[in-house]
N, C-alpha and C positions, 0 to 999 in steps of 0.2 A: 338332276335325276332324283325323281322321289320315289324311293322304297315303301313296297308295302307287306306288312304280317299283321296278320287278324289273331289277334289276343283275348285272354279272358282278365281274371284278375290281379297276374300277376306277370308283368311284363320285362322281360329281358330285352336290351336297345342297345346296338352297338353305332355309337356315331363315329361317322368320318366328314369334319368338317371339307369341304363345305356342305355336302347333303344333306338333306334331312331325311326324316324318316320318318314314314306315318304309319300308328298305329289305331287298332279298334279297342275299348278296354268295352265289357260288358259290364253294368254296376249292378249289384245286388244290395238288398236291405238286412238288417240284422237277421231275420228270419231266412235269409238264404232265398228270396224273392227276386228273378230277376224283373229288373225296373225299365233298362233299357244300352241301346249301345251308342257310347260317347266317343268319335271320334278323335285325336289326338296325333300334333305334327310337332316332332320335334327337330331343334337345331342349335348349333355350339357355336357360339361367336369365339373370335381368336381368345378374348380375354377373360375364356371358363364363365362369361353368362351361356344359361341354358333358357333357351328361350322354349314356350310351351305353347300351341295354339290350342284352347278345345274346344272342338267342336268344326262345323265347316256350314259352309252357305245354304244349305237345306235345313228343312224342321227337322228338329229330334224325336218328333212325334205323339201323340195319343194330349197333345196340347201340356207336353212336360216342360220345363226348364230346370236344366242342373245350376246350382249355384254354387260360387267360391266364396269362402271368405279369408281376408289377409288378417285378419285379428278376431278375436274372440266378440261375442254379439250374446244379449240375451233374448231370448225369443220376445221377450215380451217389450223387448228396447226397437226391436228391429220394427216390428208390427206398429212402433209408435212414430218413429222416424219414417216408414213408408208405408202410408194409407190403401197400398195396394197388396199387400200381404196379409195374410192370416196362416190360418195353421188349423191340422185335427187336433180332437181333443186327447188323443192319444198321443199325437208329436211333439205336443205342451208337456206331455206328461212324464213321458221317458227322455228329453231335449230341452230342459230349462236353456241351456246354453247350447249355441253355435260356435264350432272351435275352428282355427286358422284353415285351410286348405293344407298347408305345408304339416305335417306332422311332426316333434320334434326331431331335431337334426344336427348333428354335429357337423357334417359336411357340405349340407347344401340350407341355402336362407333365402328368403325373397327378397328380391334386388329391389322391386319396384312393391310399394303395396298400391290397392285397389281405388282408386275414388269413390269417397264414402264408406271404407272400408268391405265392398263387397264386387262382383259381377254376376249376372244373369248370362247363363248360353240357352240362347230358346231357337234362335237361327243367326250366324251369321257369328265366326269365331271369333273367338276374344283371345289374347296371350296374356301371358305369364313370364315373368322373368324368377331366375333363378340363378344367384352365385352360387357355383360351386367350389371349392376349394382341394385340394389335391387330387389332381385326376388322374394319380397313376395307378389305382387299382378302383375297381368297379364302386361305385358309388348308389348305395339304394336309399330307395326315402320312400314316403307313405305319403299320399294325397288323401283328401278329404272331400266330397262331394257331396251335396242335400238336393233332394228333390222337390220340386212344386209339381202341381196341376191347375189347371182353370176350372173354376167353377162358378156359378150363378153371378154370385155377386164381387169377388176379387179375381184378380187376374195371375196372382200365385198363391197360392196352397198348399205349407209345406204339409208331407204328410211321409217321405222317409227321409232317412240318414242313411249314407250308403255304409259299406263294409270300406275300413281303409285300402286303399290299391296301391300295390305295393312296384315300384321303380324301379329298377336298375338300371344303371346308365355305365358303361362302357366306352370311352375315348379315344379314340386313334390317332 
């Protein structure tokens, strides 16, 4: 059975394994811009991994992809490791650095990190694994998301950093 509630950016999620639960987060940029709306399925394995899907089988639109990253990137590292990124001159400017996905956390860590340390959701979801560790009272955390677009000549272009989106996870 999968549950559905359309969220903004701040999500309350009550899991009962085994279901999952799917919600919509809408991301905005520091300006308070909305960017676009990011799908998300979440579910609790017996052994307090929190598995994350984002995103689902359709485009996300206007030729955007949200990106994760499981470790910290500098703009100018990433851009040289993947010949298919760039960046505005304003996202260089206020984003020297790309920071984890996972926001710091006492209770929740990333189980599994990224290949190559990143993922692209442009269509077609990708998961997330997450330990969390005491699940007897609600557990919240902050995600992190960066936006691209396509243009002429690359095929991502970051050009915002979204507002952190803020979790709470609840366990039955």
């Amino acid at each position: 059975m999968l549950g559905y509630l359309p969220v903004s950016a701040q999500k309350k999620i009550v899991l009962q394994s085994p279901k999952m639960h799917y919600a919509e987060t809408h991301l905005y940029d520091e300006d308070d811009n909305f960017l676009l709306t990011l799908p998300l399925t979440f579910n609790i394995s017996n052994k307090n991994i929190l598995i994350m899907m984002v995103g689902k089988d359709t485009e996300l639109g206007n030729d955007q992809a949200v990106w994760l990253f499981s470790k910290t990137f500098s703009i100018n590292e990433l851009m040289i490791q993947d010949n298919n990124v760039n960046a505005t001159k304003s996202f260089k400017k206020t984003n020297p650095e790309l920071s984890s996905l996972l926001l710091l956390n006492r209770k929740v860590s990333l189980y599994r990190s990224f290949d190559n340390g990143y993922e692209i959701v442009k269509k077609n979801a990708k998961p997330v694994f997450f330990e969390i560790s005491g699940t007897s009272q609600p557990v919240i955390f902050y995600l992190q998301f960066y936006v691209s677009k396509t243009d002429n000549k690359y095929p991502y272009v970051f050009f915002a950093k979204c507002k952190p989106v803020e979790i709470e996870i609840t366990i039955k």
